[in-house]
C-alpha positions, 0 to 999 in steps of 0.5 A: 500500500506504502508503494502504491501511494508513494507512485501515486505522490510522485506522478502527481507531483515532480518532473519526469527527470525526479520520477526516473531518478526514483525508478533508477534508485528502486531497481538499483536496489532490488538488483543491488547492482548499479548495471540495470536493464531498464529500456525506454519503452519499459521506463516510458509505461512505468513513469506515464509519459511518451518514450520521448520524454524518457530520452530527454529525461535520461540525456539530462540525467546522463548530461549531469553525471547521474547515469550512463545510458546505453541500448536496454542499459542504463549504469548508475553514476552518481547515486547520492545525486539521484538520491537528490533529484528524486528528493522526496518521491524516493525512500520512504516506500524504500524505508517501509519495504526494509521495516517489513522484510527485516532488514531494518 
């Protein structure tokens, strides 16, 4: 429920470059590797916006630092910085998954 709710604040309310650096941080930590095959088309129906809004997203995030993209594969340079982007949309549902995993 947690999860769900924390999607719905985040695509009402920040930029498609905030959402993406959220998607790249939730799939950098269920891979627990910073080499994610994540295509646009895939990032394009998670984040609710046409596939060329995920190719500006991402050449953004790639012209500062933040990731490296290549065909299906996106690398995470810089996870602090994506932390920071996403600012609020990112973490607690993170938090909430840890707490009740265990992991906490």
């Amino acid at each position: 429920m947690v999860q769900t709710a924390q999607t719905a604040y985040a695509n009402a309310g920040f930029t498609i470059e905030a959402r993406l650096a959220r998607w790249v941080l939730m799939t950098d930590d269920r891979l627990e590797r910073d080499d994610l095959p994540l295509t646009h088309d895939f990032l394009a129906i998670m984040l609710g916006v046409q596939r060329p809004g995920v190719t500006l997203a991402m050449q953004a995030l790639e012209s500062n630092g933040l990731i490296r993209a290549s065909y299906g594969r996106i690398t995470v340079l810089d996870r602090a910085g994506l932390e920071a982007l996403a600012r609020d949309a990112y973490g607690l549902a993170e938090a909430e998954y840890a707490r009740v995993m265990g992991e906490a």
